[in-house]
N, C-alpha and C positions, 0 to 999 in steps of 0.2 A: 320426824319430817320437818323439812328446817321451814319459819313462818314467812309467807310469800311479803306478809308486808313487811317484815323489818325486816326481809333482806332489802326490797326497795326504798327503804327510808336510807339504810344504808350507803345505796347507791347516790341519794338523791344528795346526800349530806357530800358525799365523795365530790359530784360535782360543782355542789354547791361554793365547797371548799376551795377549789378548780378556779373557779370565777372567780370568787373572793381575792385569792392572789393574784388576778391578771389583772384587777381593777387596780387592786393596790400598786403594783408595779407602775401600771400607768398614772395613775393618782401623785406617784412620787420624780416621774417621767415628765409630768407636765407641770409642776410646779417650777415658779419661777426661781433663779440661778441664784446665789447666795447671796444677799447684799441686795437684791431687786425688793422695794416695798411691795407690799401685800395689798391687793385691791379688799376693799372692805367699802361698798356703798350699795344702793337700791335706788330703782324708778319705783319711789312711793305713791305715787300718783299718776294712773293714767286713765285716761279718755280719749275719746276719737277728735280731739281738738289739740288735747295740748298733754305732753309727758314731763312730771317732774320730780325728783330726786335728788339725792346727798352723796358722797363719796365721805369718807372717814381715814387722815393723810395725819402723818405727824406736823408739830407745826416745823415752819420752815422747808417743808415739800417745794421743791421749784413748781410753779404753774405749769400743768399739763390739762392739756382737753379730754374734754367727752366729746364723742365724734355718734354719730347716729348714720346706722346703717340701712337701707334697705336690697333686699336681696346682696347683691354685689357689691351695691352702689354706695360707695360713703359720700351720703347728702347732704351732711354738714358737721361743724367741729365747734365747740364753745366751752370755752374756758371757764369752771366753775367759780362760782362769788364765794371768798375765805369770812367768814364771821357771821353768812346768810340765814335766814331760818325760812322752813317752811309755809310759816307764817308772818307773813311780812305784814305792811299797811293795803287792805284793799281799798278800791275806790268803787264806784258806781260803776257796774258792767254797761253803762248808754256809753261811758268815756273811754272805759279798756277793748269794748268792741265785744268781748266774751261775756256770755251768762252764763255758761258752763262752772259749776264749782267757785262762782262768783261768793261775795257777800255780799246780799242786798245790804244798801245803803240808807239810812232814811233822813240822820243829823249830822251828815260829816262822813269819819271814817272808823272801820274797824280794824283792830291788832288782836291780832292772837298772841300765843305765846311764845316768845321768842327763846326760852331756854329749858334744857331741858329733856327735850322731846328724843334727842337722839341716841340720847344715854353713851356717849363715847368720850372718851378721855383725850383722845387726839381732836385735830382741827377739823371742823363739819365746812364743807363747798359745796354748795348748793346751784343744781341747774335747771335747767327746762329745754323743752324743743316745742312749737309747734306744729302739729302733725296732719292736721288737716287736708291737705293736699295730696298727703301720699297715697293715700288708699286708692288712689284710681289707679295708681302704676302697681298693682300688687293682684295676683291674684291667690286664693288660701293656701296652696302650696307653697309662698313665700316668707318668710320670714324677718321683720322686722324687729332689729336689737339695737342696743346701746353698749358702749365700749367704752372700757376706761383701762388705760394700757393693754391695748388689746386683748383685752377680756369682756365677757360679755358680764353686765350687771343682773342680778335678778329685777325680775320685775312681779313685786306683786299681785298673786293671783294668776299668774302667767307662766312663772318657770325665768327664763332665762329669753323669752322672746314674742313675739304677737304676731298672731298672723290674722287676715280679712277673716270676718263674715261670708262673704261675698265677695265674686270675682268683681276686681274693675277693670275697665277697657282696655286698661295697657298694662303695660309690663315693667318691671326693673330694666331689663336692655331698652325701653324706649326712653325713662327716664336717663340712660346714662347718656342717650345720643342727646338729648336737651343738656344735661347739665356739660357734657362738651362742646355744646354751641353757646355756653354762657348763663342759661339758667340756673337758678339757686333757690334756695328755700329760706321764704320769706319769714318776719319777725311776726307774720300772722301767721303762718302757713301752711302759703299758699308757695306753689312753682310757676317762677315769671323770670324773664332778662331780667339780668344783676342790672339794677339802677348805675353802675359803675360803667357799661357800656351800650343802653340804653337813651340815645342823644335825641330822639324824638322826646319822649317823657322828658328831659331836663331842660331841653326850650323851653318845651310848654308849663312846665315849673316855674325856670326863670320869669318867664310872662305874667304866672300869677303872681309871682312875688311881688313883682316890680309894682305890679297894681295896686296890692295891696299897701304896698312902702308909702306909695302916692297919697294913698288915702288917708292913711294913718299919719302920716309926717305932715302933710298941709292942713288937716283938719286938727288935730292933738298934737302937733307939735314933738312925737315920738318916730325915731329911728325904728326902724322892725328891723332885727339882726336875726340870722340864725341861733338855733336852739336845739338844746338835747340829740338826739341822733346826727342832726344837718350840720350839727355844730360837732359837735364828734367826730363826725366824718371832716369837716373841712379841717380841723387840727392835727388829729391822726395820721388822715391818710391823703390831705388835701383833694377832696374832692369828697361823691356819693358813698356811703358805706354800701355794698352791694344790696346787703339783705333787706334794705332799709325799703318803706313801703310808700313815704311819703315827705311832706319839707313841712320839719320844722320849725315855726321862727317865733320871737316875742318881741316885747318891748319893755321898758322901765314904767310904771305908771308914777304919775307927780304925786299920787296920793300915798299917805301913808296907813291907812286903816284898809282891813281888808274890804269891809262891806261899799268903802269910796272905788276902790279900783275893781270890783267887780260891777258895780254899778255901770262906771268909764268902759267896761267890757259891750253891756247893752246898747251903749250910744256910738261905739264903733262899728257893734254889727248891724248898726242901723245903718251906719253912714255907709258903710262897705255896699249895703244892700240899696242904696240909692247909687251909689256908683254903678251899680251893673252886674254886681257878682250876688252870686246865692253864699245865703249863709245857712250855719246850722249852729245855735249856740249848746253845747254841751255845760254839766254843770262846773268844768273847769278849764275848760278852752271853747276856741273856737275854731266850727270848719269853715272852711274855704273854698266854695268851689266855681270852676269857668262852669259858665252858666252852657257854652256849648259843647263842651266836654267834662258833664255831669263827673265821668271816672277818674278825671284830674283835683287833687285836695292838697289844700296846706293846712296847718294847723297853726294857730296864734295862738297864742300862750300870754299869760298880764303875771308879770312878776310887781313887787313892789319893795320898799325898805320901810320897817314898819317903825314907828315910835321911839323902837330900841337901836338902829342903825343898822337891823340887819334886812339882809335882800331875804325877801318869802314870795314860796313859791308854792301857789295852788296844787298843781298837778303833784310839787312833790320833788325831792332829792332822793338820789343813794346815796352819799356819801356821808361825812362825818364833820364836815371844816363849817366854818363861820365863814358868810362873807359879808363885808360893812361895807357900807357907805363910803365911808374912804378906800379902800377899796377900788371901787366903780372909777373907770377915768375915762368911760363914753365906747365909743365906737370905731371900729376902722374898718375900711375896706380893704375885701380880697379878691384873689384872681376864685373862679370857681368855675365847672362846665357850667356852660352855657352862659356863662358873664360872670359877674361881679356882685361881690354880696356884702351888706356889713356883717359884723362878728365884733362881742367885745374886745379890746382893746387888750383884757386879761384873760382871755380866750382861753391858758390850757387851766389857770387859777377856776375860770367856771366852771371846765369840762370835769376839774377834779371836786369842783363844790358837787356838783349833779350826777357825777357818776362814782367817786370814789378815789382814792390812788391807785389802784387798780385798773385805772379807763386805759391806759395802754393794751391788754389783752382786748383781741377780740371776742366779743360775745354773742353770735348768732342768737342763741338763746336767751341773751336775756330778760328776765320778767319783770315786771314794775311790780307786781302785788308781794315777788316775796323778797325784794329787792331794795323797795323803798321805806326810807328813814325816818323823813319828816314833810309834810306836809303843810300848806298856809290854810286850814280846814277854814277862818272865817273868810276867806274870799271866794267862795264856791257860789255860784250863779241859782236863785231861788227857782221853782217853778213856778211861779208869776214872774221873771225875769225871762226865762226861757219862752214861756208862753208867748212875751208881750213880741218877741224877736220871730217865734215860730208863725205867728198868724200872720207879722207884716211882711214873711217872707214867701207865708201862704197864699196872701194876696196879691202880693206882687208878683208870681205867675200864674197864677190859675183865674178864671173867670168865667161867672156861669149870663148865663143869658136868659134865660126864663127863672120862674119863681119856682119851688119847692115845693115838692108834695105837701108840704105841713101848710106851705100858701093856700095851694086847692083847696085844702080843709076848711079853713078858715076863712078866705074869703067868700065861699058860696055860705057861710051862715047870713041868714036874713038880718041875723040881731048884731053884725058885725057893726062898730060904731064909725062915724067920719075920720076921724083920727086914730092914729097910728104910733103909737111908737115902738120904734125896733131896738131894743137891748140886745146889745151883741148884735150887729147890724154887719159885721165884715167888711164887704165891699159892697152891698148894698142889694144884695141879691133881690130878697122878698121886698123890702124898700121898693125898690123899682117896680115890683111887681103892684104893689099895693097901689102905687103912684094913680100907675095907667090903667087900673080899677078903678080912678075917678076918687082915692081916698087924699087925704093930707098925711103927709109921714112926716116923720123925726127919727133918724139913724142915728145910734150913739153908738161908739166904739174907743179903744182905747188905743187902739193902733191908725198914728197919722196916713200910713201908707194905705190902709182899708179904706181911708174916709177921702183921703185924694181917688182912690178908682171908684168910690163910688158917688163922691159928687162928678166927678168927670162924667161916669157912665151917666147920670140924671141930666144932668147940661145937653151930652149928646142926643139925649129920649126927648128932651124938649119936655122935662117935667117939672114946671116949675113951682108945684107944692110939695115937691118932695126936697127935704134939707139935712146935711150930716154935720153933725159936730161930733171933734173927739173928748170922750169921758170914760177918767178910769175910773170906774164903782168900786173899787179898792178905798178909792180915798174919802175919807169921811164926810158925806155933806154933799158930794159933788154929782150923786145920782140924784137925790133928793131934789137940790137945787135944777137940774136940768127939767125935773118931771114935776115941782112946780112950775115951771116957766112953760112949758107945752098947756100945764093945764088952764092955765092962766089966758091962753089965748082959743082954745076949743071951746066949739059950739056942741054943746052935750058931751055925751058920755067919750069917753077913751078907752081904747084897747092898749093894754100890755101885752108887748109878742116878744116871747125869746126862744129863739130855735137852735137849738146845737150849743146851746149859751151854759148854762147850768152844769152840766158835764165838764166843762171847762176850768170852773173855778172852785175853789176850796171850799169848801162847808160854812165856815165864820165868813167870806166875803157873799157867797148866797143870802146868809140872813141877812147880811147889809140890804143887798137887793130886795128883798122881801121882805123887809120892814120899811125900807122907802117907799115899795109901790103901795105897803098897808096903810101908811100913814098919811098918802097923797090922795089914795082912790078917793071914790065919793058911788053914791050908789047907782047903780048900774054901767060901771065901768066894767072891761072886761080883760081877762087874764087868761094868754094861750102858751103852752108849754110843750116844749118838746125835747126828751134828752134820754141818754143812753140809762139803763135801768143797771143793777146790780147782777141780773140776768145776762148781761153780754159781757159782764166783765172779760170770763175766759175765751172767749171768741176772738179768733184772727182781726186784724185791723190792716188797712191798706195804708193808710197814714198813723202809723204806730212811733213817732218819737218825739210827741207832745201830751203833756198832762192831758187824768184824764182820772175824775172820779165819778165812782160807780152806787149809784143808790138806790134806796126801795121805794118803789112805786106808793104802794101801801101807806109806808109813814111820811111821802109828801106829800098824798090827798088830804092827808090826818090835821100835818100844820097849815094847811092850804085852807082847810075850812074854818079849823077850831082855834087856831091860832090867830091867822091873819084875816078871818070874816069873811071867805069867799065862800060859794053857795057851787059846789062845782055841774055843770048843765052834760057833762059829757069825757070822758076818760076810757083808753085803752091800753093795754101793754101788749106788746108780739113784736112778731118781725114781719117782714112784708108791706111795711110802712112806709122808705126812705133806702128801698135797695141800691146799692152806688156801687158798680163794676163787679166784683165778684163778696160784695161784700153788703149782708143783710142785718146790720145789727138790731140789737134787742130794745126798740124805744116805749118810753110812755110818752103820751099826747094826754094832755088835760085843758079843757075849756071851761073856765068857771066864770060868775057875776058876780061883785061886789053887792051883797045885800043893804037893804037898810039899816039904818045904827040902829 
């Protein structure tokens, strides 16, 4: 009796056999025509932000794109970087916009390795997309891929394509009716009008520009030309690159050491911020924005020529070329939508210092982290540089009108003394407060613009024992000397108040401050504290893009008593202290008195 399974195995192999040839026939079907190069790359990297990967071409391959699909829709094309690695120079994700797959930053920049990694014997082109935006026009039944001559690449962990999670609102047919009304997919991206026909946005560009030139040319005596993208665009294609999200523009600084021109960086976005624009200093440029159209931004960029004659630049080059000093022959004007712009003078000599011999292709995709070359690492803007920019820009729109819960606190204590002084005083909030409590203050702050609103706001209270001076406590001597001089004219004891203060500044400039108030007290003097604990570190922030360090409760009561002689009368840590809009962070409050020696 013949065995029922191996006659089935039999059969199973028959058809297996069956298949086997139909594959192959087709396997040999759709292989490219005799003489067509061989796709050989991968999307090594991807995320719901940004996709990126290599192709492997012999050298001397003519430039062809990777094009990025969705559903139907071919959403964009970019021409891969020939000599790119994977790992290029990262910068601080505050500056590239992304923390996704970033490197945090802490002294500069980090490089990985640039060779090696691909193991191919032909030329590595290296691309990216990002992707951001698409997932709403998608939903899981769609399929999102990458192409390189009409082939789909693998992609890591995925096969050959990616599709949602989750449905989004719209579809690939709704994306295709935007992208034939002119939308495109941005160098962030996002899907918005191509900047190329976009003439609302390029006024209002223009405008900021112009303000900004004003600023910078009559105060620092510098030209602001376009830069990078803006400047790309204007030589290329005379005019906006579509994909492009934003303007460009720099200047030459007179200095030639980095730490002088990033220095010159803080005293423009001061000046800027006296003119009327908000600023945002990053730690290699600066933003830009119309203060009534917050969504409007340029970017200012401080190149410089260092010691040795060459031009360096913070943010960073792709390319390979030197550019000197001779070199440089200034500035010219061009036609541009919406007016007239400068541009250097060797304008395509820049475009190929900053982007390559290459900048002729277009590159929707391209990345600065895996992209860039060389970097000016010592002109990079400190966090007590950004601070001192972030507060006076914090003050200069916002204003509170009553005192602060940590006020309440403190001034209903009975043992609270006549005198006051406000460390880290801002625009004068609890100052005021304190005033018209009938106390004497002294506001120190280190930002002139905090101490202009808030003597202004005392002038208009009609307070006239309340008085602000600006003091950096950064600098040696200079707290000390202010809080002898208050002490020097108080009747009894004095209070030391710093609210929101502490949190602000680095560790080594804390102990400045607290060994000047240790060394000035006298006994029964008092000391009130209030600042973000080690506990809120991982908590949301509503005002999240200024320094901000986090510590323990515990071991500041520790050097508070034993260290610096304070006797402390009162201390808590929680939340539900200083709730501000949707946001309750984790504070310690400590009230202590100077003991006897």
């Amino acid at each position: 009796m013949p065995d029922r399974d191996a006659g089935l195995t039999g059969e199973v192999r028959r058809r297996a056999g069956a298949v086997a040839r139909r594959v192959r026939t087709r396997l040999r079907e759709a292989r490219p025509n005799a003489g067509a190069p061989q796709v050989l790359g991968v999307v090594e990297r991807v995320g719901r932000k940004q996709l990126a990967g290599w192709i492997s071409v012999p050298v001397g391959t003519p430039p062809t794109p990777v094009t990025l699909h969705v559903g139907h829709v071919q959403l964009s094309s970019t021409y891969p970087t020939a000599g790119g690695s994977m790992d290029g120079i990262a910068v601080s994700w505050s500056d590239e916009g992304r923390a996704e797959d970033q490197v945090p930053v802490k002294r500069g920049v980090a490089a990985g390795p640039r060779e090696g990694r691909r193991n191919s014997p032909d030329e590595i082109r290296t691309f990216s997309f990002q992707i951001q935006g698409v997932w709403a026009f998608m939903q899981r039944r769609h399929q999102l891929t990458v192409r390189y001559l009409d082939q789909a690449l693998p992609i890591v962990g995925h096969g050959t394509y990616l599709s949602p999670r989750s449905n989004g609102d719209l579809t690939p047919d709704d994306l295709a009716e935007r992208v034939a009304d002119g939308h495109v997919l941005t160098q962030f991206g996002h899907i918005t009008l191509s900047k190329k026909v976009d003439t609302e946005w390029q006024a209002a560009m223009m405008g900021l520009y112009r303000r900004t030139a004003e600023v910078v040319g009559e105060r620092f005596g510098h030209d602001v030309f376009a830069m990078y993208g803006t400047l790309l665009g204007a030589v290329r294609e005379g005019g906006y690159i579509g994909h492009d999200a934003d303007f460009d523009c720099a200047y030459v600084s007179g200095h030639t050491t980095g730490p002088e021109a990033a220095a010159e960086l803080v005293e423009i976005a001061l000046a800027l911020l006296e003119a009327g624009l908000h600023v945002d200093l990053r730690h290699r440029m600066l933003h830009i924005h119309d203060p009534d159209q917050r969504r409007l931004r340029i970017d200012l960029f401080h190149l410089f020529f260092d010691n040795d004659e060459r031009l360096r630049c913070p943010w960073g080059v792709a390319g390979t070329s030197t550019l000197m000093r001779s070199d440089w022959t200034g500035t010219k004007s061009v036609d541009f939508p919406g007016g007239r712009v400068l541009v250097p003078a060797n304008a395509e000599q820049m475009v190929e210092h900053v982007y390559g011999d290459d900048w002729r292709l277009p590159k929707p995709g391209f990345n600065w982290t895996l992209s860039r070359t060389d970097v000016a690492d010592d002109a990079t803007l400190s966090d007590a540089q950004r601070s001192r920019v972030y507060w006076a820009a914090f003050y200069a729109r916002n204003s509170f009108a009553d005192g602060s819960t940590f006020f309440d606190l403190v001034s209903g204590r009975p043992d609270l003394p006549g005198t006051v002084v406000d460390i880290g005083c801002g625009d004068g909030r609890d100052s005021r407060a304190f005033g018209a409590a009938g106390r004497r203050v002294v506001g120190l702050d280190q930002s002139a613009v905090a101490i202009d609103h808030a003597t202004h706001g005392a002038t208009e209270a009609g307070l006239e024992r309340v008085a602000f001076e600006v003091c950096d406590v950064a600098v040696p001597g200079a707290l000390q000397a202010s809080l002898e001089e208050v002490i020097a004219g108080a009747e009894g004891p004095v209070a030391f108040y710093l609210r929101f203060f502490l949190h602000a500044v680095h560790e080594q400039v804390q102990d400045v401050v607290l060994d000047a108030i240790a060394s000035t007290a006298r006994p029964g003097d008092l000391f009130a504290a209030e600042f973000r604990t080690d506990k809120d570190e991982a908590n949301a922030k509503i005002h999240g893009n200024h320094y901000r360090r986090f510590q323990s409760a515990e071991t500041f009561r520790s050097s508070l008593e034993e260290r610096h002689g304070f006797e402390v009368l009162y201390d808590i840590e929680g939340t539900g202290l200083s709730p501000y809009r949707n946001e309750d962070p984790v504070l310690y409050r400590v009230i202590a008195r100077r003991g006897s020696a």
